[in-house]
Structure formats: C-alpha cells, structure tokens
C-alpha positions in Angstrom: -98.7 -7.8 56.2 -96.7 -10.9 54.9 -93.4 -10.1 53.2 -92.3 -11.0 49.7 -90.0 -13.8 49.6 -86.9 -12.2 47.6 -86.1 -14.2 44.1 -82.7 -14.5 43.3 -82.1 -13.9 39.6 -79.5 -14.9 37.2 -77.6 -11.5 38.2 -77.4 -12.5 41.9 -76.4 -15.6 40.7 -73.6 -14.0 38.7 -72.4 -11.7 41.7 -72.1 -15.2 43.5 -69.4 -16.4 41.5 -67.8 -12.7 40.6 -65.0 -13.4 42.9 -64.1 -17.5 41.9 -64.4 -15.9 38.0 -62.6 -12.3 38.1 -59.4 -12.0 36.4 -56.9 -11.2 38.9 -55.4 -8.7 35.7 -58.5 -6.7 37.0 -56.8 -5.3 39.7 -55.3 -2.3 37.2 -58.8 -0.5 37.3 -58.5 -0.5 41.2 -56.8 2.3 43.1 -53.5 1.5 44.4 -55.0 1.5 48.0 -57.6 -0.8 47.2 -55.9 -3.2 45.0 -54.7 -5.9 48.4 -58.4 -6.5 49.3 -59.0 -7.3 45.5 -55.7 -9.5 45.0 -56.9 -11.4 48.5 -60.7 -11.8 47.8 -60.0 -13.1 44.1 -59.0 -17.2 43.6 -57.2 -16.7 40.3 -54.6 -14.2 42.1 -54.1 -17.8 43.4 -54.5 -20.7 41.2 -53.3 -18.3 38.0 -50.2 -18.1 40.1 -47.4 -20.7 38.7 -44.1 -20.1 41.7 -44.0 -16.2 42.2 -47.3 -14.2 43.0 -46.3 -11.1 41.0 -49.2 -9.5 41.4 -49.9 -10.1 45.3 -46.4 -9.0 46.2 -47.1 -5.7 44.4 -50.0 -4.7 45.6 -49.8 -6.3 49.4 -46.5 -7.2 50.9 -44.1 -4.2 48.7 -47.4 -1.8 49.4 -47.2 -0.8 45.4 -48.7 2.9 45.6 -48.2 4.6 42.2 -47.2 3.4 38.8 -43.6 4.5 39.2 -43.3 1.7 42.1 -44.7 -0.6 39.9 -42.2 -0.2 37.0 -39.3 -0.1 39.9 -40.8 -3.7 41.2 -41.4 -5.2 37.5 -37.5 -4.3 36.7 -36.2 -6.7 39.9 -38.7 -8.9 38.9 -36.7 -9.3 35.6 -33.5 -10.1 37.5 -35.3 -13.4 38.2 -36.6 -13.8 34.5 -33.4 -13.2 33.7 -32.3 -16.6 36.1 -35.0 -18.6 35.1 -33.8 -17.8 31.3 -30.5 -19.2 32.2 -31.9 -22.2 33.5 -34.1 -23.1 30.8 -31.0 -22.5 28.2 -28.9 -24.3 30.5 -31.5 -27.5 30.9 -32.2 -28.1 27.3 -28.6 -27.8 26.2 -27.2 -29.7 28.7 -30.1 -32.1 29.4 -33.2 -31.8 27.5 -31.0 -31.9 24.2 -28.9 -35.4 25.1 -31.9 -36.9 26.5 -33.7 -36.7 23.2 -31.0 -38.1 20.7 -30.6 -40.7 23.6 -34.5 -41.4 23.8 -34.8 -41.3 19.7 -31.8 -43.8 19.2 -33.4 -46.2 21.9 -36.8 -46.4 20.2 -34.9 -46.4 16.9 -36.7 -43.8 15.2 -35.7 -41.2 12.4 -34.8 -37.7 13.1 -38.0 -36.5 11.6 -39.9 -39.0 13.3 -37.9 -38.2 16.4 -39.3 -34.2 15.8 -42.9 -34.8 15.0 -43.2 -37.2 18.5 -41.0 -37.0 20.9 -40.1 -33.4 20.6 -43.4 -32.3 20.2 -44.9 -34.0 23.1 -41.8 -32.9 25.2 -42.5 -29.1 24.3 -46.7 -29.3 24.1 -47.8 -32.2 26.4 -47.2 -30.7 29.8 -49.2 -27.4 28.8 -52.1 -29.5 27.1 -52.4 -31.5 30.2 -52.2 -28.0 32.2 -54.9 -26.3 30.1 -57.2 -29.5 30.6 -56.3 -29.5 34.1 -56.9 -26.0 34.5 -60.2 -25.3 37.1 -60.6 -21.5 36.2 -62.3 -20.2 33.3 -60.3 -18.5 31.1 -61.9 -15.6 28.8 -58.8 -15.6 25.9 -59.2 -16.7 22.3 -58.2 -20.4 22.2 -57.7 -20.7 19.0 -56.0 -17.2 18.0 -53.8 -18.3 20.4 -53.2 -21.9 19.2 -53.1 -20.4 15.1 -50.3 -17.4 16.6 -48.2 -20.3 18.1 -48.3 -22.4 15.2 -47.2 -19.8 12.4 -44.5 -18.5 14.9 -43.5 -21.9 15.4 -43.4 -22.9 11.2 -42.5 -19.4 10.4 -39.8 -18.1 12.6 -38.4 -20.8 14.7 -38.4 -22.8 11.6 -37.1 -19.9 9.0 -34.2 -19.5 11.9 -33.5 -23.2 11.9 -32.6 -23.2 8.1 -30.9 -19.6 8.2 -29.0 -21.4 11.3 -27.8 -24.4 9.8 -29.3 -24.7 6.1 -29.9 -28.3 5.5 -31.4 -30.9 3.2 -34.8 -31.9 3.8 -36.5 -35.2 3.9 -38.9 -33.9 0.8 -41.9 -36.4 1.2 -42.3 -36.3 5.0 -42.0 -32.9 4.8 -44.6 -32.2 2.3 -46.4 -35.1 4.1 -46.5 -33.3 7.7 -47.5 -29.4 6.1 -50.5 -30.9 4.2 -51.4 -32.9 7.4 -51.0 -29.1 9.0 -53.4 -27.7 6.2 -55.8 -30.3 7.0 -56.2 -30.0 10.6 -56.5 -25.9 10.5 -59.1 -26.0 7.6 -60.9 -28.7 9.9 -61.0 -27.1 13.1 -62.3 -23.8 12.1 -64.9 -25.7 9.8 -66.1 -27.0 12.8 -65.8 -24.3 15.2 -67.7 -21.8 12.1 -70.4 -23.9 11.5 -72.8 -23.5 14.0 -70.4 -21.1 16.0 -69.6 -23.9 18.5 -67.7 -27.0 18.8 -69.4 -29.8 20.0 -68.1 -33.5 21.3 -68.2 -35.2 18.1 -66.2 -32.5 15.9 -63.5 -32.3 19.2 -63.2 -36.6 19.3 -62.9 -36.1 15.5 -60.1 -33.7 15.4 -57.9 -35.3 17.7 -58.7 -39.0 15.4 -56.9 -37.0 12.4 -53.7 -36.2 15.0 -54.1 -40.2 15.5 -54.0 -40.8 11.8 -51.4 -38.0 11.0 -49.2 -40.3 13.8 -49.9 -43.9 12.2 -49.0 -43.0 9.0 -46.0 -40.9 10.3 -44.7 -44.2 11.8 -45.9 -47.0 9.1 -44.1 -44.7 6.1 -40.6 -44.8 8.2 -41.4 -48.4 8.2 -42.3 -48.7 4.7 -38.8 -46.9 3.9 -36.7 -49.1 6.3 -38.0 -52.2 4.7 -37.7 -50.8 1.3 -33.6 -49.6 2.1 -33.6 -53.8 3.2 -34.7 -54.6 0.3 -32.2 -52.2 -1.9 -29.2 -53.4 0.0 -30.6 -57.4 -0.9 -30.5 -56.3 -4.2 -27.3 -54.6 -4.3 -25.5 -57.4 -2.9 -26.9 -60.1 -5.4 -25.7 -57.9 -8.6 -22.2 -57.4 -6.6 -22.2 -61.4 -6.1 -23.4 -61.8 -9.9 -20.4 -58.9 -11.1 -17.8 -60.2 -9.1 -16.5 -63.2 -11.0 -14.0 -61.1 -13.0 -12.5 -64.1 -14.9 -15.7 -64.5 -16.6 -16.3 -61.9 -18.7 -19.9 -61.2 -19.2 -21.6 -59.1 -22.0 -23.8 -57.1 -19.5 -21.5 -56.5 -16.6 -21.8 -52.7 -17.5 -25.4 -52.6 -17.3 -24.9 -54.7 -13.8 -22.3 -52.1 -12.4 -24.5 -49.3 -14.2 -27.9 -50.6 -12.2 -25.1 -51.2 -9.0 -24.6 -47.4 -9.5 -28.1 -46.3 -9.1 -29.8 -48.6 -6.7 -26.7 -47.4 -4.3 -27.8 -44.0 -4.6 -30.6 -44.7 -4.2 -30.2 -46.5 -0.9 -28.0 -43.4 0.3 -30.4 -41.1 -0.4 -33.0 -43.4 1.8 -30.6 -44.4 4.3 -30.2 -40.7 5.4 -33.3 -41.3 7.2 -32.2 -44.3 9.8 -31.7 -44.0 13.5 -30.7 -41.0 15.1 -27.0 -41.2 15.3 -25.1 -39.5 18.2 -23.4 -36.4 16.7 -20.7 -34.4 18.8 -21.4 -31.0 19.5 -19.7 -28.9 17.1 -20.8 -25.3 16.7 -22.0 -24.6 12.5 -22.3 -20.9 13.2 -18.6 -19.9 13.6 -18.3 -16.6 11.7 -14.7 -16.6 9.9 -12.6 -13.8 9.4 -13.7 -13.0 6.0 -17.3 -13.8 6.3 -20.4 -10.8 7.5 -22.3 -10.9 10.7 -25.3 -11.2 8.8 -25.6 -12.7 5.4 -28.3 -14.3 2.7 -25.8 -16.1 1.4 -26.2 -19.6 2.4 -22.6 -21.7 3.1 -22.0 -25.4 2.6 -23.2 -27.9 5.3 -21.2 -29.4 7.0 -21.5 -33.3 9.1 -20.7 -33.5 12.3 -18.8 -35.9 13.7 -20.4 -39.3 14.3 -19.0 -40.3 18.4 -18.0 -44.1 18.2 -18.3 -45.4 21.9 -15.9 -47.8 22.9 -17.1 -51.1 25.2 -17.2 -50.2 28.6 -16.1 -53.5 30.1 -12.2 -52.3 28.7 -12.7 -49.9 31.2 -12.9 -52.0 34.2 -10.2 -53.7 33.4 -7.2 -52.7 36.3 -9.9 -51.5 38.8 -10.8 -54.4 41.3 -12.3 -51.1 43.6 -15.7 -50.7 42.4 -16.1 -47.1 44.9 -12.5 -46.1 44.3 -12.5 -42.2 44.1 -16.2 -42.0 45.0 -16.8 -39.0 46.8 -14.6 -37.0 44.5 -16.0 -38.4 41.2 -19.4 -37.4 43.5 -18.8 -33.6 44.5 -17.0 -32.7 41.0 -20.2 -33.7 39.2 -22.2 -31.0 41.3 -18.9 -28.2 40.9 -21.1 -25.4 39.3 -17.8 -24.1 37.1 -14.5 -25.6 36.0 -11.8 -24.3 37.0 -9.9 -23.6 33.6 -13.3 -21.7 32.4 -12.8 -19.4 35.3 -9.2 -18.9 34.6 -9.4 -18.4 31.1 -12.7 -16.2 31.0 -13.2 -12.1 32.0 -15.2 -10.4 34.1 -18.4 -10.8 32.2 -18.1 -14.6 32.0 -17.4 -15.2 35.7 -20.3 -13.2 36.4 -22.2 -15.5 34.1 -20.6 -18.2 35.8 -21.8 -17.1 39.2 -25.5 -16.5 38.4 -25.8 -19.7 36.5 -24.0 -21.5 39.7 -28.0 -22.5 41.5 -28.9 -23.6 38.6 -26.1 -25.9 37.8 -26.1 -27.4 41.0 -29.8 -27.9 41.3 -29.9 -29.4 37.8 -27.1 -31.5 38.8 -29.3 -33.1 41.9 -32.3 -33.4 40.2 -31.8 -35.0 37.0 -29.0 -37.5 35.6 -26.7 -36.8 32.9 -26.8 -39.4 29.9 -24.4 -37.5 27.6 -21.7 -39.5 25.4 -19.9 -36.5 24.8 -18.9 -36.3 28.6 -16.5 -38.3 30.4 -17.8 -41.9 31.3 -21.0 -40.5 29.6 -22.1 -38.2 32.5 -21.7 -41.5 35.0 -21.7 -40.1 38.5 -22.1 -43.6 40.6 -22.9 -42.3 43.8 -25.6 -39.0 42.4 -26.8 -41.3 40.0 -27.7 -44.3 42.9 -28.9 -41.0 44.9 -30.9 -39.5 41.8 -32.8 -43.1 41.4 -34.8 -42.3 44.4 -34.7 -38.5 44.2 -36.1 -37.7 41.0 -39.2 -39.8 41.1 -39.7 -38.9 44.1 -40.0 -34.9 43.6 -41.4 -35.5 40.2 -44.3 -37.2 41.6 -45.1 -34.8 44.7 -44.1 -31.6 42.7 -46.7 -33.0 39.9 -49.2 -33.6 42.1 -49.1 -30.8 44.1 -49.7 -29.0 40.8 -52.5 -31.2 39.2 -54.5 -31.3 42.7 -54.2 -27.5 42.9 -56.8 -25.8 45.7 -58.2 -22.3 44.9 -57.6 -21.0 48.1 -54.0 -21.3 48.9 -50.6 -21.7 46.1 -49.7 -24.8 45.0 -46.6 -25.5 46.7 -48.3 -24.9 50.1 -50.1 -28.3 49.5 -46.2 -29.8 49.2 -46.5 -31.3 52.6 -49.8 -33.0 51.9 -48.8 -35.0 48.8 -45.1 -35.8 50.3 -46.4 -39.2 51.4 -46.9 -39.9 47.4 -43.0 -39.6 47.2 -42.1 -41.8 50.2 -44.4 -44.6 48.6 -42.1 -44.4 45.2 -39.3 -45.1 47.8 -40.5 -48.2 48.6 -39.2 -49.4 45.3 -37.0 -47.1 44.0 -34.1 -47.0 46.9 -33.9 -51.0 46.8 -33.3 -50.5 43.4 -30.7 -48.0 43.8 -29.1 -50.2 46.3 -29.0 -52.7 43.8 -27.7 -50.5 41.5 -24.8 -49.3 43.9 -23.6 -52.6 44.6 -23.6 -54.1 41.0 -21.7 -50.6 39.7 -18.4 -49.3 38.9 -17.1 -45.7 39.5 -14.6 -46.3 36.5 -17.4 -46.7 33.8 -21.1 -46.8 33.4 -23.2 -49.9 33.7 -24.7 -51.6 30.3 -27.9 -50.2 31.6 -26.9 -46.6 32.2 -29.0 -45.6 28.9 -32.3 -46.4 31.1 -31.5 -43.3 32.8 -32.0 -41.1 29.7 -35.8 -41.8 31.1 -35.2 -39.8 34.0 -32.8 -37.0 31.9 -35.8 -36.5 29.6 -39.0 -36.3 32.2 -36.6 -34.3 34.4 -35.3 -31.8 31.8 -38.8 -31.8 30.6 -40.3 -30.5 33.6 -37.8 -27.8 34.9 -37.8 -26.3 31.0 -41.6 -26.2 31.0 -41.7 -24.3 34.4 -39.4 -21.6 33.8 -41.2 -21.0 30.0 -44.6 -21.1 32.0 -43.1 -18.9 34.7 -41.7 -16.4 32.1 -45.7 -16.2 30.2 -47.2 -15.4 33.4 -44.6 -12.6 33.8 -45.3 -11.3 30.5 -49.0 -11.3 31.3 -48.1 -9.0 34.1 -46.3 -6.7 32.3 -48.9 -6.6 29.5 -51.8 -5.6 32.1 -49.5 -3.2 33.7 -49.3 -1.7 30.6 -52.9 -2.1 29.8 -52.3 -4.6 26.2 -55.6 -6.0 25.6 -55.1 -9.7 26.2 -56.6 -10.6 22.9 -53.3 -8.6 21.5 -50.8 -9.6 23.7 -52.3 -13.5 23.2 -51.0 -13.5 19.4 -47.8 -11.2 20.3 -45.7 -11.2 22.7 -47.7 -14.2 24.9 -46.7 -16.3 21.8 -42.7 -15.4 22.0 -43.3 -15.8 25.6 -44.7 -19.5 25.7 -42.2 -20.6 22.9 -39.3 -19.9 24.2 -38.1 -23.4 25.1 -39.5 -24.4 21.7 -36.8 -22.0 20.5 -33.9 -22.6 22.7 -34.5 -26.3 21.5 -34.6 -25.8 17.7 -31.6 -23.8 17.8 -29.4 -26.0 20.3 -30.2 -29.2 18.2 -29.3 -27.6 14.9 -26.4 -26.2 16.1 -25.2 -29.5 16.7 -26.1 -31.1 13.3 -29.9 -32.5 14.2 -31.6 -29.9 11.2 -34.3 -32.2 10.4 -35.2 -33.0 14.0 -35.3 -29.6 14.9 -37.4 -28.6 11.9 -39.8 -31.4 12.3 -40.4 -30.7 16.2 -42.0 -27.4 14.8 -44.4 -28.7 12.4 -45.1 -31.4 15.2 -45.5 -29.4 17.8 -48.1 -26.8 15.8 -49.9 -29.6 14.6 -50.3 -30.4 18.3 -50.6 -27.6 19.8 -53.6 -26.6 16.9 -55.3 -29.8 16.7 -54.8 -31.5 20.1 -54.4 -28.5 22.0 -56.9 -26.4 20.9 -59.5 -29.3 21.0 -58.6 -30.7 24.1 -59.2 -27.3 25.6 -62.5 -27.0 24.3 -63.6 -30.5 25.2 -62.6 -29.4 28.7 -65.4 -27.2 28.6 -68.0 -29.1 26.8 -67.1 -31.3 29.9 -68.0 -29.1 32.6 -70.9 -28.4 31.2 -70.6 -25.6 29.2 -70.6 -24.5 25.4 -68.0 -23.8 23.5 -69.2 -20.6 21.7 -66.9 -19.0 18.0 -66.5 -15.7 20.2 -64.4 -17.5 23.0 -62.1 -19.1 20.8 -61.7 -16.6 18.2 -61.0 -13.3 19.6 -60.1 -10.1 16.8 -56.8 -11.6 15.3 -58.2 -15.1 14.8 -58.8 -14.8 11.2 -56.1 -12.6 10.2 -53.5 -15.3 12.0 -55.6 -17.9 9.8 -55.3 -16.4 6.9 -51.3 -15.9 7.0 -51.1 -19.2 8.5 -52.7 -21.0 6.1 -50.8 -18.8 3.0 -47.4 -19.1 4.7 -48.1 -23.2 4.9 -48.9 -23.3 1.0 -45.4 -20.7 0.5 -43.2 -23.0 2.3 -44.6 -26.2 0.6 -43.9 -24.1 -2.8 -40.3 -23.0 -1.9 -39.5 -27.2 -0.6 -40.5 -28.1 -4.0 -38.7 -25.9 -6.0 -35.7 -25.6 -4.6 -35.5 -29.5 -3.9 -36.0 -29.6 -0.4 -32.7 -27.5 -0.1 -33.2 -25.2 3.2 -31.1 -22.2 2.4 -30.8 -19.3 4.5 -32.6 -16.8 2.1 -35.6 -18.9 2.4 -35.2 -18.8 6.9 -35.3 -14.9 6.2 -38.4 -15.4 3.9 -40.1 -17.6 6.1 -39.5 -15.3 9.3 -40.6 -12.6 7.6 -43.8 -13.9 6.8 -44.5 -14.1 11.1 -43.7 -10.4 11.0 -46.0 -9.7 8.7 -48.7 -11.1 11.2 -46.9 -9.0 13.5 -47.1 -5.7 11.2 -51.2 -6.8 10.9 -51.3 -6.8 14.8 -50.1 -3.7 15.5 -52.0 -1.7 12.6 -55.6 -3.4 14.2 -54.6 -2.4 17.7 -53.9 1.1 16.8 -57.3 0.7 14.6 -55.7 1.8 11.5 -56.9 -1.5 9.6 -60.1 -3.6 10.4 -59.6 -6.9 11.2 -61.0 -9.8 8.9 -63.3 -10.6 11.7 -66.9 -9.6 11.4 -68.7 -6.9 12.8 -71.9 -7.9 15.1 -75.1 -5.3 14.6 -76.6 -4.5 17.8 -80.6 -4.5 16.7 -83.1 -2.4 18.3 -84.9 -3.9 21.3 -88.5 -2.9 20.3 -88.1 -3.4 16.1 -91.0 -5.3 15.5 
C-alpha cells in the first residue's frame, strides 16, 4: 500500500519562518521558565538588538523569574539610560551644536535653510537609512508613527522653541515650508487610501515633491541674496546722487526719503544671510523679579556676534611648533576643570563624575571645531591622532551595523569588517603626518574648519545611537507593561525617538539660532513623513511584498492626521496674524495642541472614544 506524499501548505510554510518573523516582545505571553529558549530560538531578540540585549539578559543570563525581578532589572537598566542621556546632551551641545553653525557658515547658507537641510538630515537620515536597511519585518503602523513624530516635532518641540526664546520669523519661508508640509501629508495618504496600498510610482513620486520642496528652498535664498545685491547697488547710487551737499537739489528729500526705505528694506532681507557664529549666552536666565513660569513673552535679545582674530598673529614669538604638546594633549581629554569642581557641591561633582566616560570618549572620537573655545578647540596632537581614528571607527562601526547577520549582534562582526578601517589608514595617517609637521600647537591651521566634517558625522553618529538605544529601552518597558505597540508607537515611542531632535532645538535657541532650530522641525517632519515613510514602504515593495493601508495605518493613524493637518493650518494662521512674531503664548498654544493628540490617545486605549478609523465587518462564510 503506497503512502501519500505529504503536501506542505501555506500554514507549514508559515511555521517555517515563525521563528525568523516573531517579535522578540512575544516573549511576555511565555512563562518565566520558558522565556530563554524563546529569546535564543528567535532572530529579532538579535538583529532588533541596537548595544544592550535587554531582553536576553532578563530572561537568560539574570534568570528573570517573576515580574517583581523584572521591574528590579528595568530600574538598573535606567542607570544606563540615564548615561546614555548624558551623553547625547553632552554631544550635541558641545559637538553636534558647533559643528552645524560651522557646517552652515562653510556652505554659506541661511539659518532657515541651515534647519530644513542640514539639521534635518543630521536628526532623520541615519534612521531612514536604518529603516531601509532594516532585514526584519516589522508589523507597526508606518505612518501613524511618521504623522505622531511630525506633529510632536511642529507642535511641541517647535511651541517650546518660541516659549524658549520667542523670535521673529522669516514669514515667507515659513509659510512656504508648512504648505510644502500640508502638501506632502494630504499626498501620501491619497496614495496610500486609494487602492489601500502604495505602489512604486506613488513612493518615486512622493519623494520627487521632497526634491522640489528642496530646489525651491535653495533657488528662493538665492533669489533673496541677489535681490539684497541689488538693494545695496541701489542704495549706494542715491547716496552717491545725495551727497553733493553744495548743490542743493529740489528732490534730495524724496532721494533721502526712498534712501530710508530701500535700507529697511535691505535690513529686513539681510537678516536672512549666512549663519553667523553667535557666543553662547543663555536667553532663559530667570531674574529676581520675574515667575518660573510665565505667558508673558520678554524682549529678544542678540547674542553676541564672535569676531575671530587672524591666527598667523598668533604664531608670531613661537619658533617651537610642538612646544607644550603633551600637556596642550592630555588637558584636552581632562573630563572636568578644576575650578568647576571647586566651586560646585555635591550634586555637581557627582554629575561631573558620571559624565567623566563620556567626556573622555567624546574627546577621542571626534574633534572639536568650536570658536568659542581657546585656539577654537585646536588640540594638535588629538586632532593629527583623530584624523586617522575617526574614520577609521566610523567606517567599521557603520559597517558592522549595515552588514548586520541574524544570528549573532552586531558588534560581534567588529573583527570581520576591522580590515575596512586599516584600508582608510592607508590615506588618512599620511595625511595626518602631513598635518603634524605643517602645524602649530599655538594656533589652528587655516584649514582647521575642514575638521568641522568630522565634528558633524562624529556627533552625528554617537547622538543617533544613544536616541536609538533609549527607543528600544522604551519598547521594553512598554511590553513589560503590556502597551499595545500601535499606542506606545504614537506616545511615548515618539518622545523616545525625538529626544535628540529636542536636545537640539533647545541648545541652538538658547544660544540665539531661533530660526534654525524652528526650521530643523518642519524639515525634519517633512522628512521624516515624506521621505521616511516612503522610503520604508518602497523597502517593501522591494522585497517583494505589498504595502497594504492596515500596515501603515494602525488605530491612531487618522486621529494623528486629522490634528496634524488642523494644527499645520493653526500655526500658519497664528504666523500671519501676529506677523511672524513667535511669542511664548503661542509655544503654550502650539504644545498644547500635541497634548490634545495625547488626551485622544489615552481615551481610545481605555475604549472610551472610537477612533476615526473604520470598522471592518466580518461577513458570513456561507452568505450566498
């Protein structure tokens, strides 16, 4: 009697892959005794792991065997979020925040073209390329996610930007970028609602308008430049024609009359030049007589502009080109000054001490380009050292990451791609021997600026880490507590993932750069919506799949439209009529709109509203 040859069907097929597609977040239905086979036999308790495997320490090595354990483990696991907050503050004021005025003033843009490029790509690119990157198959709503992050982003890091430091806008840009925002929202859900998927056209077509929304960005500050050239030409010919005061001329009042306005005029254009280098100078000092917390919003003040001297008077006297070398060398990696421990209690030295890893790593790893420091941050001998080093770990950390295996975490695979490093050597340590023999110690070479490169990439990186690092702990915490990820995606994922957008914003309008700051936030939502979103789902369409309504809209997709799209048309209102004036009322008005959302969120979990999202019938099998 011949046996039947056994069919596999599509269920087989899907018990195949159960264990290269399971959420490692799964593990919380396991018992506690059972949850180390699970964490071992599933890849994304792997590859979803960023530097700490929370998750696989918990359950395997600490033996995790009832929830009280587990809330013990998550609280020393904050001690470290707590570190890796301190270093993501501490890179993007020290580093991240120099580099960019440095990088802006070099390519001689605005500071609201400065915020809508380089600031945006800085905070979005390395998570686009991530999420594009990314092998696994994530089940979260794409573009809830993307819609969340863009009205917190416009909403309340730009509401606390202008209760910050209330400034005054560049109107037509502004208005220019937050209809460029309407547009590429209303155009990306058209086409993921019209035949509830997203195919290859509509994805190459949404990131053609982020193209577009660029071009112009660029061609209208060079509209405005040449039009302020223009103003001054004519300025100076009246002044030419009005200054023969022997004469006497019937019009020279009109002449000093039309003088008058084209000069405000030009002002009012000129505010919009090169990014000048502004000392640090804190706006938020509370006087004596003023509240904690105000509506009233107080006159803005300029900071002061830094005028750097020519650094060739500075090598004047010093025929020793390494004199002092070694100390100028070990007090640029001193993790505190010596008068800040003196003069600071017991709280601040212990600040001091747990920030003292972090200074001394970022002090290795990336160069300072600051011109607020002595010698702008020039360290001759770390920054000859960091020419070699920082490419080097960039490029083996970065591939390391992007060549990712399933099997083992990333950093395991260090080893394999260290040979990538040693072949960046081959040009890079001539170059810093170059650099070393052509230097001073007293003051930095012309070309020090170039290393701004390296301060920006470097800063960039180690920023984007920690925030990533910090989302995946929040993650964690949000299964532990059994928050629906759909939720916690729109919530507290969002706060999570933002958090070096926020430091950011408010470290750059502390110190004067409003408009850059503000700008970054529209840019970066407009990136992180259009480009981010797309380019996720074209990752798909790529491997083969479809990219169905349900995956990228989740239960808060439409409710985080709808605010999203209302609290773009509010702050375009409140621009216009108060003149492009950010005041601090309208930063209150603007953050409360996010916790609206918020308020909206937390009535549909606890299913005391229904969302706007639509209900799906399930029809009977056998209606004919």
């Amino acid at each position: 009697m011949d046996s039947k040859q056994y069919v596999p069907n599509e269920l087989d097929k899907e018990f195949e892959q159960f264990w290269a597609r399971v959420s490692c977040y799964a593990v919380q239905i396991f018992p506690y005794d059972q949850r180390c086979n699970f964490v071992q036999r599933a890849n994304s308790c792997v590859y979803g792991t960023n530097v700490v495997p929370y998750i696989q320490l918990m359950a395997c090595d600490l033996k995790c065997r009832n929830q009280f354990e587990e809330y013990v483990y998550v609280s020393l696991f904050l001690v470290l979020c707590l570190e890796l907050l301190c270093c993501m503050s501490y890179v993007i004021h020290n580093f991240y925040g120099p580099a960019l005025k440095l990088v802006a003033r070099m390519m001689h843009m605005s500071e609201h073209l400065a915020g809508v490029t380089i600031m945006s790509f800085g905070n979005e690119l390395p998570e686009i390329v991530a999420n594009m990157w990314a092998v696994h198959d994530d089940d979260e709503p794409n573009f809830a996610n993307a819609i969340a992050k863009g009205l917190y982003l416009i909403m309340f890091v730009g509401g606390l930007v202008c209760y910050i430091s209330p400034f005054k806008m560049s109107g037509s840009t502004t208005i220019r970028d937050l209809l460029f925002m309407v547009c590429g929202v209303l155009m990306v859900d058209y086409f993921i609602r019209t035949d509830n998927e997203m195919d290859l056209k509509e994805c190459i077509a949404s990131i053609l308008l982020y193209i577009i929304y660029l071009i112009v960005s660029v061609t209208d500050l060079l509209i405005l430049r040449r039009t302020t050239r223009q103003l001054l030409n004519q300025i100076n010919e009246l002044e030419r024609l009005n200054v023969d005061t022997s004469v006497r001329r019937p019009d020279s009042y009109n002449i000093q009359t039309k003088i008058d306005l084209l000069k405000k005029k030009y002002d009012e254009l000129s505010e919009d030049g090169v990014v000048d280098i502004l000392a640090r100078q804190s706006t938020t000092v509370q006087k004596p007589d003023e509240a904690f917390f105000t509506y009233l919003t107080r006159r803005s003040e300029r900071h002061p502009s830094i005028r750097r001297m020519k650094q060739s008077v500075a090598y004047r006297g010093f025929r020793n080109k390494n004199r002092f070398l070694f100390r100028q060398f070990f007090s640029s990696l001193r993790p505190v000054f010596m008068d800040d421990w003196i003069k600071g209690n017991i709280l601040k030295r212990t600040f001091y001490i747990v920030r003292a890893p972090v200074v001394v790593v970022c002090a290795i790893y990336i160069p300072l380009v600051d011109y607020e420091k002595e010698r702008d941050g020039w360290s001759k001998l770390l920054n000859c050292i960091q020419i070699f080093l920082n490419p080097a770990i960039t490029i083996v950390i970065g591939s390391a990451l992007i060549y990712r295996e399933k099997s083992k975490l990333w950093y395991l695979n260090i080893p394999q791609f260290a040979a990538y490093g040693l072949y960046s050597m081959v040009i890079t340590v001539p170059l810093a021997i170059i650099v070393f023999i052509h230097s001073n110690t007293s003051a930095p070479p012309k070309y020090h600026i170039a290393f701004a490169i390296m301060n920006f990439t470097g800063s960039v990186f180690l920023a984007m880490q920690c925030s990533y690092e910090l989302s995946l702990f929040t993650k964690v915490i949000g299964s532990i507590y059994e928050i629906p990820f759909d939720f916690m995606g729109v919530t507290l994922l969002v706060v999570a993932t933002c958090l070096s957008d926020l430091a950011i914003s408010v470290s750059l309008s502390m110190q004067g750069y409003e408009k850059m700051a503000y700008a970054g936030t529209i840019g970066t939502s407009f990136l992180t919506v259009v480009v981010g979103c797309t380019t996720t789902l074209l990752a798909v369409i790529l491997r083969g799949n479809a990219a169905h309504l349900n995956d990228a809209m989740g239960n808060y997709a439409d409710n985080a439209y709808v605010i999203f799209i209302i609290g773009l048309f509010l702050t375009m209102l409140w621009t216009v009529m108060l003149d492009f004036n950010a005041r601090r009322s309208v930063g209150i008005f603007s953050m409360s709109v996010f916790g609206i959302f918020l308020l909206f969120a937390v009535l549909i979990r606890k299913g005391i509203i229904h969302p706007y999202s639509h209900d799906f019938l399930v029809q009977d099998a056998y209606e004919t």
